[in-house]
C-alpha positions in Angstrom: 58.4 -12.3 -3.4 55.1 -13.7 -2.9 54.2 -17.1 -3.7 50.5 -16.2 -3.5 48.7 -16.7 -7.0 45.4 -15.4 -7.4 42.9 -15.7 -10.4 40.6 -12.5 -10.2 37.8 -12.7 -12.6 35.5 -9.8 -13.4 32.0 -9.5 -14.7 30.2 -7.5 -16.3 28.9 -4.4 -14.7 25.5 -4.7 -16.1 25.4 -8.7 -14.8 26.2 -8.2 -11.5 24.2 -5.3 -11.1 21.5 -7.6 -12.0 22.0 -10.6 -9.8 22.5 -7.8 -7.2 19.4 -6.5 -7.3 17.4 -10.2 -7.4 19.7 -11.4 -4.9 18.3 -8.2 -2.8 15.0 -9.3 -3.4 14.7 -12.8 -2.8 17.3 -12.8 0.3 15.0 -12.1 3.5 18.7 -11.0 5.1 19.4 -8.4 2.9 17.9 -5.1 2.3 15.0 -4.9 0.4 16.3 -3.3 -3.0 13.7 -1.2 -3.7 12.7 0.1 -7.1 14.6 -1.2 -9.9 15.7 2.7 -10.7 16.6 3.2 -6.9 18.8 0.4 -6.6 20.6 1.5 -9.8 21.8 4.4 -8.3 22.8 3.1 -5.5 24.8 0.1 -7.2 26.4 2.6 -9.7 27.1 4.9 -6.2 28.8 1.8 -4.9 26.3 2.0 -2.1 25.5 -1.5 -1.6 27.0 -4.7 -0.3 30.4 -5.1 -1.6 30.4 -1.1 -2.6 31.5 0.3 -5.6 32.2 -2.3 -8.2 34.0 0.0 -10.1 36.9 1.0 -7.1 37.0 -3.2 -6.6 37.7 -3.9 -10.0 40.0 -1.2 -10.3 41.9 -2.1 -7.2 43.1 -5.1 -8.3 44.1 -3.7 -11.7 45.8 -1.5 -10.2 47.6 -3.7 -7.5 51.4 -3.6 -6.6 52.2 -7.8 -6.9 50.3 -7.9 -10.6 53.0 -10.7 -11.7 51.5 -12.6 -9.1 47.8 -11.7 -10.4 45.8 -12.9 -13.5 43.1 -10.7 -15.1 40.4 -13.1 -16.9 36.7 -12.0 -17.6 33.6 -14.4 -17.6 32.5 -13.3 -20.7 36.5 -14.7 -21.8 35.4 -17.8 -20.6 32.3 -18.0 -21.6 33.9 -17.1 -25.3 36.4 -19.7 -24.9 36.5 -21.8 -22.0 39.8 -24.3 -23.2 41.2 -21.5 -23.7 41.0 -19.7 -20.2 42.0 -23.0 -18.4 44.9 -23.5 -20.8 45.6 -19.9 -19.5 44.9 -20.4 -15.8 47.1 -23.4 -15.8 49.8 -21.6 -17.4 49.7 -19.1 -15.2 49.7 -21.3 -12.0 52.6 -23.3 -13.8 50.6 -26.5 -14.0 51.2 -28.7 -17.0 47.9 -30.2 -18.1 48.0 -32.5 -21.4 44.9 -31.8 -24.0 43.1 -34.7 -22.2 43.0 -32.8 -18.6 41.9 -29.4 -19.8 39.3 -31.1 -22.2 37.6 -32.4 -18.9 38.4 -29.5 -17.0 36.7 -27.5 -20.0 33.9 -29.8 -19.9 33.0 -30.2 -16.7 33.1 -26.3 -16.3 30.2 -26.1 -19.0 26.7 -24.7 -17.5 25.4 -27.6 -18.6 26.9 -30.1 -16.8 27.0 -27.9 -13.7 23.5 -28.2 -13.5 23.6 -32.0 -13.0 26.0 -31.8 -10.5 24.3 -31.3 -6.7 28.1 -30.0 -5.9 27.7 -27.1 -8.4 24.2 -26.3 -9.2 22.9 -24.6 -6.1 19.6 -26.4 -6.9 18.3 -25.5 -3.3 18.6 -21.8 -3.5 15.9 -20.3 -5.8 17.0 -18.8 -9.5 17.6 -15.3 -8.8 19.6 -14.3 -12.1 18.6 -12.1 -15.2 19.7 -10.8 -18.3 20.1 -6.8 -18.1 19.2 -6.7 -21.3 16.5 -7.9 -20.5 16.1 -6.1 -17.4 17.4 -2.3 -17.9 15.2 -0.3 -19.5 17.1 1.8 -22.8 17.5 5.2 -20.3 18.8 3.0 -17.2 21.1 1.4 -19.6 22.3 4.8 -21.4 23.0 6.0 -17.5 24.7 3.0 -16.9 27.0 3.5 -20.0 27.9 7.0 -19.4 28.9 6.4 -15.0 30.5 3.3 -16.8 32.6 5.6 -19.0 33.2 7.9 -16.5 34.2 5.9 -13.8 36.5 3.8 -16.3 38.0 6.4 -18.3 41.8 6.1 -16.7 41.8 2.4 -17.1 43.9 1.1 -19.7 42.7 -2.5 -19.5 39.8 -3.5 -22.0 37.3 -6.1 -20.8 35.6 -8.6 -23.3 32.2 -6.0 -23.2 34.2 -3.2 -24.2 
């Protein structure tokens, strides 16, 4: 039996295609992405760094030692983040009074990450977006149905279900 614990947290599909893509563009090592619509396919094709985000994901829901393995989404954190580190300890069998997962909690927030130099990446540019900001209503209706698709035998449901 493995003593190995691992904490695998998943994102949204339509998020990391998205930091993907501006990653691509403002990384001089990396492939130039190309169209928006290009590197869509390609993403959804699992033809890009990484590959497939959907056989990745499904890997590790899918992985032999899953007692030794805990599913948590971003979006669960970002929902509630006490919660998730009342979780994570749990899982890694640490005992942590209120007081210790209150600062974990809080020192986790976005908002103090960005005033700390160890956290914040403030020397690499900001290369994030919001898809839904970014995918046009067609790109996003093909990106719902290879979602589907690809997903359909997975019996786990993720906090963007």
């Amino acid at each position: 039996m493995s003593s190995l614990q691992v904490i695998y947290v998943t994102r949204n599909p339509k998020d990391v295609f998205t930091s993907s893509f501006h990653l691509h563009d403002a990384a001089s090592f990396l492939v130039d992405p190309g169209p928006q619509t290009q590197f869509l396919h390609k993403f959804l094709d699992g033809k890009v760094l990484f590959g497939s985000w959907f056989d990745h994901v499904k890997s590790w829901l899918n992985a032999e030692d899953e007692e030794h393995i805990m599913h948590i989404s971003y979006e669960q954190m970002i929902m509630d983040l006490k919660d998730s580190v009342c979780n994570m300890a749990q899982f890694l069998q640490k005992s942590l009074d209120d007081e210790a997962i209150e600062k974990i909690a809080d020192r986790c927030l976005f908002k103090n990450m960005k005033k700390n130099n160890m956290s914040n990446h403030s020397f690499v540019p900001r290369i994030a977006g919001d898809w839904k900001k970014q995918l046009t209503p067609a790109e996003a209706a093909y990106f719902d149905a290879v979602y589907k698709d690809n997903m359909k035998d997975v019996k786990y449901t993720f906090a963007w279900d």
